[in-house]
Residue, then its C-alpha position, 0 to 999 in steps of 0.5 A: x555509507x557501504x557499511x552502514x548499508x551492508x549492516x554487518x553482512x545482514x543489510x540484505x534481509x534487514x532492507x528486504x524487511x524493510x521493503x517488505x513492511x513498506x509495501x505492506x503498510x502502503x497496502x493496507x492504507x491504500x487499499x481501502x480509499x481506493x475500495x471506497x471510491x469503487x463503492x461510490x462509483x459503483x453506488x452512484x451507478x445504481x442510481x436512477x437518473x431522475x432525482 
């Protein structure tokens, strides 16, 4: 298991790339729900009560 995460000697840039690229994805889905969900909040805040 060390050496299959030690990779040669290069396991700490290739699980650093990986981590990398994870967080990157998990931004780039996450971001926009949670930018949509401030709209909505922020639209139905500019909606006048009586409807």
């Amino acid at each position: 298991m060390a050496e299959f995460l030690s990779m040669g000697g290069h396991g700490f840039f290739i699980w650093t790339s990986y981590a990398i690229v994870f967080a990157v994805l998990t931004y780039v889905f996450v971001a926009p729900i949670h930018r949509r969900r401030r709209l909505i909040r922020d639209l139905s805040r500019q909606q006048p009560e009586d409807r």
